[in-house]
Every structure is written in C-alpha cells, then in structure tokens.
C-alpha positions as CSV (number, residue, x, y, z in Angstrom):
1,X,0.0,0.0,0.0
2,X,1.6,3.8,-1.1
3,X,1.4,5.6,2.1
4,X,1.0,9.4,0.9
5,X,1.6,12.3,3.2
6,X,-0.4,15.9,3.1
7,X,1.3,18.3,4.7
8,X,-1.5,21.1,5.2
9,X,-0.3,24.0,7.7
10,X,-2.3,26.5,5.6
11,X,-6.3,25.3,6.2
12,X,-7.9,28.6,6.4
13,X,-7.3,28.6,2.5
14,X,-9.9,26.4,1.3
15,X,-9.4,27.5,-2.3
16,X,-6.5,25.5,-2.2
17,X,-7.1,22.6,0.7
18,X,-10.2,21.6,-1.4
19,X,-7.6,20.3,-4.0
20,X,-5.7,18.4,-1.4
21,X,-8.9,16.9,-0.4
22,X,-10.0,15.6,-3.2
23,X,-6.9,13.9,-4.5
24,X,-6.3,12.4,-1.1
25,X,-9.6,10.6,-1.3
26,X,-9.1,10.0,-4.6
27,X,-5.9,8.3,-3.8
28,X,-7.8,6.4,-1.0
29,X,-10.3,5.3,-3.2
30,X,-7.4,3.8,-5.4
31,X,-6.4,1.5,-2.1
32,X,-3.4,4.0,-0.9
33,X,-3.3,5.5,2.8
34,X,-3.1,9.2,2.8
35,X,-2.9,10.7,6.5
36,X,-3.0,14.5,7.1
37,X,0.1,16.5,8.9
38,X,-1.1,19.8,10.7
39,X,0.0,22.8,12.2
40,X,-1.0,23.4,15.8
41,X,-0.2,26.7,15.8
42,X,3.4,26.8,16.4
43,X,4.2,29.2,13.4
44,X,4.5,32.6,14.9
45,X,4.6,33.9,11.0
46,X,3.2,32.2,8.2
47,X,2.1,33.0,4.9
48,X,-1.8,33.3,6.2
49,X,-1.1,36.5,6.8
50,X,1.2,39.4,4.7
51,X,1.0,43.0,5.8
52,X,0.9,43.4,1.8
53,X,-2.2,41.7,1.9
54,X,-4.1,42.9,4.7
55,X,-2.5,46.4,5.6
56,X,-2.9,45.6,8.8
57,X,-1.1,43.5,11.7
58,X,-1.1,39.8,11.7
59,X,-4.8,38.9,13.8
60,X,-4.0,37.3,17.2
61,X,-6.2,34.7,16.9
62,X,-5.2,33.9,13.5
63,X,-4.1,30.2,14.5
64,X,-6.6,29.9,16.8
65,X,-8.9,30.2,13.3
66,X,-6.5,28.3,11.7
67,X,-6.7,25.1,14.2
68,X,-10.5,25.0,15.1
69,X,-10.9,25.0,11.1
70,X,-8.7,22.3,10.7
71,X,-10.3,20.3,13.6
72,X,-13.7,20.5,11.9
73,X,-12.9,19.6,8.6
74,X,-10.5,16.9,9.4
75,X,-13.6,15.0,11.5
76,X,-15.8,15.5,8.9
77,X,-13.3,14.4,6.2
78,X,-12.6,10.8,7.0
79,X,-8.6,10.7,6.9
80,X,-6.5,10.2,9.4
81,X,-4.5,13.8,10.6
82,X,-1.5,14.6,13.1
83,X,-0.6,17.8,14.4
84,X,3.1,19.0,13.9
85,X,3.4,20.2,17.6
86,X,3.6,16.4,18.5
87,X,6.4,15.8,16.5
88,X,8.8,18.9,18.3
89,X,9.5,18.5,21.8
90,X,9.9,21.6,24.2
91,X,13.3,21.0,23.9
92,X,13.7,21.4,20.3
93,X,11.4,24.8,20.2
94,X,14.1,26.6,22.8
95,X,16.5,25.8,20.3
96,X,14.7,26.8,17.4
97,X,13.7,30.4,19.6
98,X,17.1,30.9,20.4
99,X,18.8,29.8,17.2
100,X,16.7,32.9,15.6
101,X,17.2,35.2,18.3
102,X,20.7,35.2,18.0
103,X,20.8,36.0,13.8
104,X,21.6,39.5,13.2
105,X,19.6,41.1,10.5
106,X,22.8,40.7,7.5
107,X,23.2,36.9,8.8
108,X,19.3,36.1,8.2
109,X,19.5,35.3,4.2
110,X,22.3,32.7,4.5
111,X,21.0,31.3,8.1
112,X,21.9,28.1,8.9
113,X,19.3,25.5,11.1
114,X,20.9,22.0,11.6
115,X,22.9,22.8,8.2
116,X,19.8,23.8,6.8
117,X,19.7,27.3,4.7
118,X,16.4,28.4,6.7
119,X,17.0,32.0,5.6
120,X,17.0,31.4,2.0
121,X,13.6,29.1,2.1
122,X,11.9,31.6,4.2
123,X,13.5,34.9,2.2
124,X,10.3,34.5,-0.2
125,X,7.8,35.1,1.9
126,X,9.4,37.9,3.7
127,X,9.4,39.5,0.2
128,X,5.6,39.0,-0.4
129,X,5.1,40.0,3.4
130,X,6.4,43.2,2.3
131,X,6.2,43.4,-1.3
132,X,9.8,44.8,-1.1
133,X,12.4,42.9,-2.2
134,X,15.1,43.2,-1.0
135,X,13.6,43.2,2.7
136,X,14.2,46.4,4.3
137,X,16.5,45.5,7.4
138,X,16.9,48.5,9.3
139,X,13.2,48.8,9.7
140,X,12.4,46.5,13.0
141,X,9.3,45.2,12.2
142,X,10.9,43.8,9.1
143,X,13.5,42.6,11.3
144,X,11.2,40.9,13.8
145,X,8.8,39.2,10.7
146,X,11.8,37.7,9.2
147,X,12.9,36.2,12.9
148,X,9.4,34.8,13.2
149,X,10.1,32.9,9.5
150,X,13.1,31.8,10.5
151,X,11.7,30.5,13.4
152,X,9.0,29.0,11.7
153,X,10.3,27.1,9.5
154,X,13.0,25.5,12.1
155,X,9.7,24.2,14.0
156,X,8.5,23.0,10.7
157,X,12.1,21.5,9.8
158,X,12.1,19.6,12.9
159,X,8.4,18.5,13.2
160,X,8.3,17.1,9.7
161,X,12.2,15.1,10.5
162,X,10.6,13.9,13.5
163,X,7.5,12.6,11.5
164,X,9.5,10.7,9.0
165,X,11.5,8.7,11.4
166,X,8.0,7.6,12.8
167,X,6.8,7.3,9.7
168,X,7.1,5.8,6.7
169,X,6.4,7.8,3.6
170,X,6.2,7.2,-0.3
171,X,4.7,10.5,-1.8
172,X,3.6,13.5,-0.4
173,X,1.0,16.5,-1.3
174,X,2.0,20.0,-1.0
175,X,0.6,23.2,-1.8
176,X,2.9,25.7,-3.2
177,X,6.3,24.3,-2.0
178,X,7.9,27.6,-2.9
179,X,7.1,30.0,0.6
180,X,8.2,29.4,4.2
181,X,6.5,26.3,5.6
182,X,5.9,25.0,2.6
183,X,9.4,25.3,0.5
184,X,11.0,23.7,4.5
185,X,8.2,21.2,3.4
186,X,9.4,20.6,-0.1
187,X,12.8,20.3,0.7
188,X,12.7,17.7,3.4
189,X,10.7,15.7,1.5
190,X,13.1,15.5,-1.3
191,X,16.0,15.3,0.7
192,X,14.4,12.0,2.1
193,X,13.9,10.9,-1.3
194,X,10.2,11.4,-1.1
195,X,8.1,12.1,-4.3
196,X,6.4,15.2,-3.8
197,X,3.4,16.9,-6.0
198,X,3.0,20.8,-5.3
199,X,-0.4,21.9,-6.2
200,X,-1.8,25.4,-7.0
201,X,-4.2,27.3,-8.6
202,X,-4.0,27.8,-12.3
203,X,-2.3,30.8,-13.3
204,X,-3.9,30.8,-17.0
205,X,-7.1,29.5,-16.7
206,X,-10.0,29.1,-14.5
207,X,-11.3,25.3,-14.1
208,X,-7.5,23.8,-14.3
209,X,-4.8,23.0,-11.7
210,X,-1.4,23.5,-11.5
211,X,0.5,20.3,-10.6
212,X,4.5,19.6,-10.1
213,X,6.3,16.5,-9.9
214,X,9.3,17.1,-7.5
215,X,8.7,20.9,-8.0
216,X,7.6,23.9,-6.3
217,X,5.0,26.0,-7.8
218,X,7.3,28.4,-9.7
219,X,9.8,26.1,-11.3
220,X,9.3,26.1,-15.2
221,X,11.7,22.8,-15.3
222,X,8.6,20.4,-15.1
223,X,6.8,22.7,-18.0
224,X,10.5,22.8,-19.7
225,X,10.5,19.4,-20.2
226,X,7.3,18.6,-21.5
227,X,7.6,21.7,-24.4
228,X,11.2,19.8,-25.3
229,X,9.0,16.7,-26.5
230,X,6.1,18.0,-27.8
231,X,7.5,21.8,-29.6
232,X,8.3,20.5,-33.2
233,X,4.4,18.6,-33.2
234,X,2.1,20.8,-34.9
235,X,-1.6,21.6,-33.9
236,X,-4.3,19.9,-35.2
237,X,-7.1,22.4,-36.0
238,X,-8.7,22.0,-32.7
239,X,-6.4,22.8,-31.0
240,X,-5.2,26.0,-32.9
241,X,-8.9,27.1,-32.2
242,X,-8.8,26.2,-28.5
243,X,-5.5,28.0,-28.2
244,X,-6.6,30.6,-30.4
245,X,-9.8,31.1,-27.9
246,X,-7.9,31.3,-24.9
247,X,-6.0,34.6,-26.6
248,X,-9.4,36.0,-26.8
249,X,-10.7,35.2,-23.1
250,X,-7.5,36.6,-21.9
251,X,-8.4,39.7,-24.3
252,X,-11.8,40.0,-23.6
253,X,-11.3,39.2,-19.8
254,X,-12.9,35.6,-19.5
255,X,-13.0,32.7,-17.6
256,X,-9.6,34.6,-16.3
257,X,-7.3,32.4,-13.0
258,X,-6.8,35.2,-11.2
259,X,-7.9,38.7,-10.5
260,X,-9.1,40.9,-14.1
261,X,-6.7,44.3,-13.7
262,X,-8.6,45.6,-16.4
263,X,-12.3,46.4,-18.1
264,X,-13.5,45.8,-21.1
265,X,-13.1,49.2,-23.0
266,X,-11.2,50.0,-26.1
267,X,-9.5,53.3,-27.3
268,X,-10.9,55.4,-30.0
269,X,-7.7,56.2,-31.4
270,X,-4.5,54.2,-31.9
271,X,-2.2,53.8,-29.0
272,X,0.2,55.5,-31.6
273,X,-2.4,58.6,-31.4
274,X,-3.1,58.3,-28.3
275,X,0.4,58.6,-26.6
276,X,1.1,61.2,-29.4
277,X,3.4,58.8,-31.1
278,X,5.3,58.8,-34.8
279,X,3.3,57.3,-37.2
280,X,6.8,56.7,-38.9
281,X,9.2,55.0,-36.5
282,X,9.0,51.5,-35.5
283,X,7.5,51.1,-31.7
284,X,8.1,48.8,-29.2
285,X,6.2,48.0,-26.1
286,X,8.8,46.9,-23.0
287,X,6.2,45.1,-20.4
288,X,7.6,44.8,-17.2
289,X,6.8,41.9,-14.7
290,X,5.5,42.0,-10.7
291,X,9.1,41.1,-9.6
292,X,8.0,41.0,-5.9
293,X,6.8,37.2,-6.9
294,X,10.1,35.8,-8.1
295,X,12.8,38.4,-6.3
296,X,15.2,36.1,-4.6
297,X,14.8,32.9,-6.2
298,X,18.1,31.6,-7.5
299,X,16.2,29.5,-10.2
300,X,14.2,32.6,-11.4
301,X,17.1,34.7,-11.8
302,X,18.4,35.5,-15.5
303,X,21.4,37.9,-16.8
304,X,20.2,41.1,-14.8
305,X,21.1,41.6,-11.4
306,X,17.3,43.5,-11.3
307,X,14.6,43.9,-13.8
308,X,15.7,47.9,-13.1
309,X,18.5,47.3,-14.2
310,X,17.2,45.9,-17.2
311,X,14.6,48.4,-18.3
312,X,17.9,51.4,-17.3
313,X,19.4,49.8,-19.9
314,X,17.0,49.2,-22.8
315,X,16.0,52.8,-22.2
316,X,20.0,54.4,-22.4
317,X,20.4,52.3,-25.3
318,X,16.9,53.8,-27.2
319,X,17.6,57.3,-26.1
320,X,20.3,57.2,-28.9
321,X,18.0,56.5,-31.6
322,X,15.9,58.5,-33.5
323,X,14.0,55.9,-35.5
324,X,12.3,54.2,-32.1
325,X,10.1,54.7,-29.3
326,X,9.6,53.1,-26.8
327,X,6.9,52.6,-24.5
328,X,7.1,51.1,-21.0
329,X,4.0,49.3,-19.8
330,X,4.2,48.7,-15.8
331,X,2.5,45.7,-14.7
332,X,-0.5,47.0,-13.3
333,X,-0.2,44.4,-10.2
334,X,2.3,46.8,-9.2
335,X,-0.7,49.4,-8.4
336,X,-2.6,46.3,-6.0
337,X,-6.1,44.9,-6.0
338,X,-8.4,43.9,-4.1
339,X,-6.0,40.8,-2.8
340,X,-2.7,42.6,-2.4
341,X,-1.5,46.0,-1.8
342,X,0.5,48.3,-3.8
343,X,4.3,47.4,-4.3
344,X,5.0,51.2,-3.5
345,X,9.0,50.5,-3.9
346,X,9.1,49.2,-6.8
347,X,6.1,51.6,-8.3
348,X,8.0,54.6,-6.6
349,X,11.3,53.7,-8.7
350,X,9.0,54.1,-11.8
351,X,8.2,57.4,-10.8
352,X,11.3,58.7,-10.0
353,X,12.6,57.5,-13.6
354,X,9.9,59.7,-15.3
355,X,11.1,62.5,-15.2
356,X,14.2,61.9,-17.0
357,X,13.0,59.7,-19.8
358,X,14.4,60.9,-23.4
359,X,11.2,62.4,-25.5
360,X,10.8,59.4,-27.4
361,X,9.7,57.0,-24.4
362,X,7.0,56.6,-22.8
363,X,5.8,55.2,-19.1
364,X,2.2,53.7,-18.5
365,X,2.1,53.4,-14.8
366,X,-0.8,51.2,-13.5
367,X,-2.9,54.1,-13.0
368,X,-2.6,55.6,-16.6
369,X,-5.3,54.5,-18.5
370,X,-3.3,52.8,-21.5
371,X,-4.5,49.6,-23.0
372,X,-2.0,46.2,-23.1
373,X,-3.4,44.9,-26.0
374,X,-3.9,47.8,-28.0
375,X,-0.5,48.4,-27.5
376,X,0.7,45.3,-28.2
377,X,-1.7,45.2,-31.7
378,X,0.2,48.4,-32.6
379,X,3.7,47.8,-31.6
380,X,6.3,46.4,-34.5
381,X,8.6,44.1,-31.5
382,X,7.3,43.0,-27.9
383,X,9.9,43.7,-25.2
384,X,9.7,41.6,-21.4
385,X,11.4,40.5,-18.3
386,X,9.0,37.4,-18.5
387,X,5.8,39.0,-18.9
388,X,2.7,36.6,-20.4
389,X,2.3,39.4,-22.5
390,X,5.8,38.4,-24.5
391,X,4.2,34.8,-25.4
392,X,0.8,36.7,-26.0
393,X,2.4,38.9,-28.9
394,X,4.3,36.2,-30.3
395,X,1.2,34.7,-31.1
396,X,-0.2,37.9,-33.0
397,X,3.5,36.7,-35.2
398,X,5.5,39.7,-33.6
399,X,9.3,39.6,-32.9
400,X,9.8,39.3,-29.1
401,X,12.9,40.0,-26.6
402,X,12.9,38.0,-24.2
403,X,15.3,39.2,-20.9
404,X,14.6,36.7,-17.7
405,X,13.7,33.8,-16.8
406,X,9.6,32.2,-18.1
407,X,7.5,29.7,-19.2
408,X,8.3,30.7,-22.9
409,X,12.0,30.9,-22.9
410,X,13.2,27.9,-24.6
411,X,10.8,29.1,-27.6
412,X,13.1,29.5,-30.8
413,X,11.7,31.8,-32.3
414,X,12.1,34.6,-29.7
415,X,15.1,36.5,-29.3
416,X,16.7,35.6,-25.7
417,X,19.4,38.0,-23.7
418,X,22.0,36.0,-22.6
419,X,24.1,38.3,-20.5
420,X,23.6,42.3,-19.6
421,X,26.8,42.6,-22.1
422,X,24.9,41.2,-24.9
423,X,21.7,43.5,-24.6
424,X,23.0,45.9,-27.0
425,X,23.4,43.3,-30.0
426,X,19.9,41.7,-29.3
427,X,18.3,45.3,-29.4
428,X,20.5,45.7,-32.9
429,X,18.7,42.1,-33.9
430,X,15.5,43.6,-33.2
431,X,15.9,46.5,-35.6
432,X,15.9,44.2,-38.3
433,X,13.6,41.9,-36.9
434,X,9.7,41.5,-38.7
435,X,6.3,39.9,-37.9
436,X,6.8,36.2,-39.0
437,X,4.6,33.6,-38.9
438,X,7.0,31.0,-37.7
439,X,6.8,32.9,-34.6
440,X,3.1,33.0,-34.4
441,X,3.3,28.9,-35.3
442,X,5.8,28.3,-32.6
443,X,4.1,30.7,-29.9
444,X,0.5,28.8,-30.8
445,X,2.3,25.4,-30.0
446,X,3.7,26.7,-26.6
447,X,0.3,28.3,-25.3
448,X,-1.5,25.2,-25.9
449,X,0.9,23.1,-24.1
450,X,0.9,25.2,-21.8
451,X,-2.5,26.3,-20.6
452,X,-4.4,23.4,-22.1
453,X,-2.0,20.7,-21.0
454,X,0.6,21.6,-18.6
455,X,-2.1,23.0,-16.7
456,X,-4.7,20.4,-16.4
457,X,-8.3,20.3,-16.6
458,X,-10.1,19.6,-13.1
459,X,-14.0,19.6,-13.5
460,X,-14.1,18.2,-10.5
461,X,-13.8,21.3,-8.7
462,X,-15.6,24.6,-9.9
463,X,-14.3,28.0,-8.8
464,X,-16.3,30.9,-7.7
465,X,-13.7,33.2,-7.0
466,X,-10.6,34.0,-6.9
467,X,-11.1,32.7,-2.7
468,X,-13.9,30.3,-3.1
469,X,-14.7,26.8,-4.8
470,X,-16.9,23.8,-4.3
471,X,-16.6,20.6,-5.6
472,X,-18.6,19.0,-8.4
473,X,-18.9,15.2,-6.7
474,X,-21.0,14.3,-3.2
475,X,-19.3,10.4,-3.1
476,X,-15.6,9.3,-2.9
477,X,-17.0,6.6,-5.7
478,X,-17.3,9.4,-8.1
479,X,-13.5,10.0,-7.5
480,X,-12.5,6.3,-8.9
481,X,-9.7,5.1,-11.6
482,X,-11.2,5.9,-14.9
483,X,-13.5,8.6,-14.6
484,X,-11.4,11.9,-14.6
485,X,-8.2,12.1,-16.8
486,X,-6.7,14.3,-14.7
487,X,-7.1,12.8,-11.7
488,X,-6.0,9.6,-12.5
489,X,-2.6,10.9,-13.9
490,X,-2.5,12.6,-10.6
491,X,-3.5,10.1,-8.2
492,X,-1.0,7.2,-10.5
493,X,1.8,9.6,-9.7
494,X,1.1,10.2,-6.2
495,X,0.9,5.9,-6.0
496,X,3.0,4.7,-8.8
497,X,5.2,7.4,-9.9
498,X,3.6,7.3,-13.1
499,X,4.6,10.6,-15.1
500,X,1.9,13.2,-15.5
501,X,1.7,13.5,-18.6
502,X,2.2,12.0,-21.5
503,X,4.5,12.0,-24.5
504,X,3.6,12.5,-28.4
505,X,2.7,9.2,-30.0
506,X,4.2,8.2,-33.7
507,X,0.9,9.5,-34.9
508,X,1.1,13.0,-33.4
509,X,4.6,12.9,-34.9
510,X,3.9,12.1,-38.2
511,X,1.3,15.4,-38.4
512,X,2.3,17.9,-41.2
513,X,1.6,21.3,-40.6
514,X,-1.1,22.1,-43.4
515,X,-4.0,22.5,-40.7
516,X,-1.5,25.1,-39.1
517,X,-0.7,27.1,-42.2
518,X,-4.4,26.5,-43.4
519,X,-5.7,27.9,-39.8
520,X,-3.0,31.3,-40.1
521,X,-4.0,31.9,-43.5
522,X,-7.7,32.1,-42.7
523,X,-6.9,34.2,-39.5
524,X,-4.8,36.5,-41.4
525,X,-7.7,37.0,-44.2
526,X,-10.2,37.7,-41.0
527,X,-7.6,40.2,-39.4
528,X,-7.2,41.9,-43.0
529,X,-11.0,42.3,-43.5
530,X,-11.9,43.7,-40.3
531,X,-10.9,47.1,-39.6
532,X,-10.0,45.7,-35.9
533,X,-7.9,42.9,-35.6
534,X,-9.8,39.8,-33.8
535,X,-6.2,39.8,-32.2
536,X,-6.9,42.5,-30.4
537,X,-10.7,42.9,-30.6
538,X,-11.4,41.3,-27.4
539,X,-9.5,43.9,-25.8
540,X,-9.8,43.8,-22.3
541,X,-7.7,46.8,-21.2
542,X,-5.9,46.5,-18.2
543,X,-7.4,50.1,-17.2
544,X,-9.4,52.4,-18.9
545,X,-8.4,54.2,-22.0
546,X,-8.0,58.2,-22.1
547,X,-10.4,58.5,-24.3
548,X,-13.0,55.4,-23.5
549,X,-15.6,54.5,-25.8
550,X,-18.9,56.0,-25.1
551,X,-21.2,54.2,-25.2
552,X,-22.4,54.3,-28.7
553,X,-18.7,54.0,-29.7
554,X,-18.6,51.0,-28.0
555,X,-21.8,49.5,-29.4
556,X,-20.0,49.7,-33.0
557,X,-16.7,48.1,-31.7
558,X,-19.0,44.8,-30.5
559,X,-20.3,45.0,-33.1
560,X,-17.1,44.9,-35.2
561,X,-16.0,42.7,-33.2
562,X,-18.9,40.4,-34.2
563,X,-18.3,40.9,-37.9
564,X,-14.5,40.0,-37.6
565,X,-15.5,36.9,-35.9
566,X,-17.9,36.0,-38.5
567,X,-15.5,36.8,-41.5
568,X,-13.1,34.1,-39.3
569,X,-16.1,31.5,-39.1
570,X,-16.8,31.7,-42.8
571,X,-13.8,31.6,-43.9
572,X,-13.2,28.2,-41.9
573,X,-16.9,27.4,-42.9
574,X,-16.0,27.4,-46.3
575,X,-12.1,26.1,-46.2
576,X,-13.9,22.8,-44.5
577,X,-16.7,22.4,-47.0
C-alpha cells in the first residue's frame, strides 16, 4: 500500500485545501493510505497573513482560526491527521527560539538551522510579506517578521524530520512548495527521497490546476520538459482554435485564473495617437513583470542583477535612436487589487525614472489609463522580463525580446538575452527583426501546451472566485480510476510514480503542418478584413483608456468585433466544405 503524506499548515485557505482533499480521497479510493500533517499553531509567521495583503497587523487569533478550522474539517473528512506540535519537543522549540534570536539582520539570508539554509527558504515570503524585495533590514518590524520565518520554518524542519523517522512515507501532497513552511516542506521531502506533487491554482485559466512533480509551484523545469518533447508537433485544428480562444478570453477578460486588472473598453484612437506617437518610426512595447513574486529565487534569476537594471538599460540604449520609441508598460499588479497591496518600492522607482526619460519614451504606470493589448496590436517588437504578455504577442507573429527567466523561454523563435553585455546586439537584432509567422506557429504550439496541458483540466472542482470553490462530486466513488483524466494521472503519480503527462505518439509525430498554415492563413484574411484585428478585438484593457468608448462608440466596436469573428467563421466554414 503507497502511504501518501499531506502536509496542510495553511487550512484557512480552502481555495487550495479543497484540491488536497479531493486527490487524497481520490488516492484512498485507489487503495493508498493518505494521512494529514497539521499545524497546531506553532508558526508565529506564516504566509496566512502578509501585511501586503491585509494592511494591517497579523490577527492574534489567526491560529486559533486556523486550528479550530482544521479540527472541523479533518472529522468530517474521514482521513486520518496529526498535528506537527507532537512531532517537536519543548526542547527542540528553545532551540529553534534561540537559534533565531541570535541571527543579526545581514546573517538572516544565509541562516543556517541544523545545516539547513532556513534563511533562503523563508527569504520569499518575507518579500511578499512586504512586497519589497530586497527586505528592508533597518526597519524592526521587518527585522522581527523575518525572525518569526526563520523561526517557523525551524519548527517546521524539525516537526516534519521527527515525523518521518515515525513514519514511513512514499509521496507526499503540498501546496505551493515555494514560501516558508511549505518550501522547509518541499525540501525535506526530497531530501528524504520522497516524491512530492505541489499543487496550486492555475495561473492561466480558470477550471485547471497547476501540478508539479518534485517541483515547487514556480519552477518552469517540469513545463520545460514537456515543451522539449512536444514543440516540433504541430496543432491539429482543434487545437489552434482552442488555443486561439484562450488569446481572446485573456483579451476580452474571460474565464480569467486570477484577479481581471482591467475592463472591457477600447480606445478610439490608436495607441500610436493616443500617446502622441510617430506614425513613422518602429515602436516597441517593454512590459515589465510584478518582480515581488520571483525576487530572490536563484532559479528565477536571469542575466540582470534586477529587472531595473534591465529596463535602465534598454532605455540608455533607445535614447540614442531616433527611429524608435519606446513605450514602457508597468505591470498593473504593481498598483494592487483587491488581494494585495500596492508594491510602493518598486512603483515609486517608476516614478522617479519619469522624469528623465528621453522624448521618445513613454511610461504607462498602472494608474494611466493605456491599454496592453492595443498596445501590443500596434507595436512592431514586444519587449519583457518574463511577462505573459511576451508569449501573448508572439502569437499575434511579432518579434519578441525576451530578458529573464519564463514559461516561454526555450521558444526558438524569440530572441533571448543572454548576459547584460549582450543586450546591445539583441536590441541591434530587433531592428531588423519583422512579424513572421514561424513565430506565431511556434508561440500557438507553446500556449496550448501550456495552458491546455501543462495545466490540467479539473472539473471536479468549480471556482467561484478567486477565494472560493466547491466541488462537483458528493461520493468518494465518483472519484474512482477511470472517470477523470486528470485525476487519474494525478493520483498514478502520487501511487505509482507514473509521469503526469504523456508523450507525443508516432501518430502525433507524423502530423504535417497544413492544418496550421491552413488555420494562419484564414486568421490572417479575417484580421485583414476587419478594420480591428480579432487579435486585439477582445481587448480587455488593463485600465481604462483616455479617451473610452462611449457608449455608442462601444456598441459599434461589439459589433465589429462580431463581424470580424464572422468573417473568421466563414472563412473556416467554407475552407472545411
């Protein structure tokens, strides 16, 4: 019998624990053990609470919450559960308390707990605690939240050792494995030579999970792996349209993962007339990322020491041209939401930059009202640090830089900086570089892998909200071998070590790529006979335009909207009959 471990210290977050639940039974149904490790509340910090998120102090009763709501669902649930505090003795918690205690502020990134780097597994979360990277260590509360990590995740090292030599363990569930409890989590599992699954919500698509073999939730190696087998097998047409409407959800702000930072409105003008741009010189569109969620990652890192550093230098390098502009789009997560506050250091470096941009740059902070996807319909090359965005204009055929570390970097067809040094040639490469549709084939292939098979289906869970979901099943029967494809990949890795997910077959191989250039050429005809592209007719701007549609404007633009999308239909109508 596979004895699987779910190490759950976060059960106020149902949005994610309802996962865990239903793959554990799922697993039980299949004839494995799963039993349940919980925190007791010994964390003095966890990621329940960030300041970034709740602008205010961490609740006292927060693990008081935490436990009774772990109590309740754990009776009603059926599997078997532990709490962590019985696995660290008194003894071991003085040491943990004084180990931290003793850091000073410039030892707490390479701390050391039992020979364990505790500083740099916990260094994430103080970043999102803050969104401030790096952590501001003269100021003392900063001081005394990274203490109560550190201290944290010694409790959690210990517990989860002292669990383990009671127990014996094949596979284990985790959510996240990337912040604090969970990455202590992740790494004693593997260091044990346990085979771990992180789960998390879909970042691409609502109605999928995110799954990892032996991975936390940011690593693009599992996702890595599977483009290298499958990127030189084209798309049958099904898939092209699938892909092709996920680009227009994202566009038109549907069936979105995560939070919309935009509404539905569309420019009058071009984003050329709108930002008072040359109708004559080639513009590109740099779109920055929320570096607050990768800062201090060794695997996220790329050739800049900062993405700063990065957009410093594209913009020193442009303010010697005349025959460019550039805009700069900040990533309007920067300017917070209704889940997380602003990231004022990193907005505030925007705004001090400003003021001495050469004339032919632009900014568009989160607050202007200047639309992505307009932008990125008008713009002749797509500049990012990782942005989605980058893949998202590769698929409108555009040339693309790419400058850190993403999903998309092992794509071909986009243009990668290797090393600061080399920025200057790549920017030279750009000049010359054209909308291609080899880049628009590639970028298709990549987006379906990736949001429509790397990130798996899971209808047995529907989500509400961005904080709430319910599942779509009232028996563990329903959860059996055969009935969900997902699942079952899931639950035969957790027991078998099956991989999750499967490899192209001779016939997949053998697929020439006439559907492909059959599907461009009739989305090409449909852009060229609509005056708005159905690339960018979904737009779903991240914030208002200057000049939004009235009302009757925007009447006409659904309705050219609808008219480019049934020029696309008949066109395929007609290519099938």
């Amino acid at each position: 019998m596979t004895r699987i471990l779910v190490f759950s210290p976060y059960q106020i977050w149902t949005i994610h624990t309802i996962y865990e639940k239903t793959i554990a039974q799922a697993c039980q149904v299949r004839g494995a053990s799963a039993d349940y490790l919980l925190c007791d509340g010994l964390l003095p910090e966890c990621d329940q609470h960030w300041d970034s998120k709740e602008n205010s102090p961490r609740p006292f009763d927060l693990c008081k919450r935490c436990q009774t709501t772990a109590k309740a669902e754990m009776q009603d649930f059926g599997i078997p559960y532990r709490w962590l505090g019985d696995f660290v003795s008194p003894a071991a918690r003085a040491e943990a308390f004084a180990w931290a205690q003793s850091l000073i502020p410039s030892e707490f990134d390479g701390a050391l707990f039992r020979a364990a780097p505790i500083g740099q597994w916990v260094r994430e979360s103080v970043i999102s605690y803050f969104r401030q990277y790096p952590p501001d260590l003269k100021d003392w509360h900063a001081v005394n939240v990274y203490r109560g990590f550190l201290y944290s995740g010694a409790i959690v090292l210990v517990g989860l050792k002292s669990y383990l030599a009671a127990h014996e363990v094949d596979s284990a569930l985790l959510f996240n494995g990337r912040q604090s409890a969970t990455r202590v989590a992740f790494e004693v599992f593997r260091e044990h030579g346990i085979r771990v699954l992180t789960h998390e919500r879909a970042e691409y698509r609502r109605g999928h999970i995110n799954v990892k073999p032996n991975a936390h939730c940011m690593s693009m190696e599992p996702f890595l792996d599977l483009w290298s087998q499958w990127a030189d097998v084209p798309l049958s047409r099904g898939l092209l349209e699938s892909t092709q409407q996920w680009l227009n959800q994202r566009q038109t702000g549907v069936n979105l993962a995560w939070i919309p930072f935009n509404s539905f409105s569309q420019p009058v003008k071009s984003m050329r007339q709108t930002l008072n741009l040359s109708q004559n010189k080639r513009l590109w569109v740099l779109f920055t990322s929320s570096t607050d969620e990768t800062a201090g990652d060794p695997m996220m890192k790329g050739p800049f020491e900062s993405q700063a550093t990065y957009v410093e230098d594209v913009v020193r390098w442009v303010r010697q041209r005349d025959d460019i502009e550039l805009v700069i789009k900040v990533h309007p997560n920067l300017g917070g939401n209704r889940y997380i506050g602003k990231a004022t250091g990193e907005l505030q470096m925007y705004e001090d930059m400003r003021s001495s941009l050469p004339s032919n740059v632009r900014l568009a902070l989160p607050q202007d009202s200047v639309n992505a996807y307009a932008l990125a319909n008008d713009a002749d090359v797509g500049l990012t640090f990782g942005s989605i965005m980058g893949l998202e204009m590769a698929m409108l055929g555009k040339p693309v830089l790419l400058a850190s570390r993403t999903w998309y970097e092992d794509a071909s067809r986009i243009l990668r900086v290797r090393s600061r040094e080399s920025l200057p040639e790549m920017l030279e490469k750009c000049l010359r570089a054209s909308p291609d549709r080899e880049i628009r084939r590639e970028a298709f292939r990549l987006a379906y892998c990736l949001v429509c098979t790397f990130e798996m289906e899971f209808p047995l869970i529907t989500v509400l909200d961005i904080f709430d979901a319910k599942p779509n099943y009232s028996q563990k029967e329903e959860l059996s071998a055969g009935r969900d494809p997902s699942l079952d990949r899931i639950c035969n890795y957790l027991i078998e070590g099956s991989p999750l997910f499967e490899s192209p077959t001779p016939e997949d191989r053998s697929r020439s790529t006439a559907e492909e250039d059959a599907f461009f050429d009739q989305l090409e005809k449909a852009i060229a006979g609509s005056a708005i592209s159905p690339a960018s007719s979904g737009v779903n701007g991240e914030l208002e335009a200057p000049n939004a549609v009235p009302k009757s404007s925007f009447r006409q633009f659904g309705s050219s909207i609808k008219k480019s999308i049934r020029q696309f239909r008949a066109l395929s109508s007609s290519r099938n009959r």
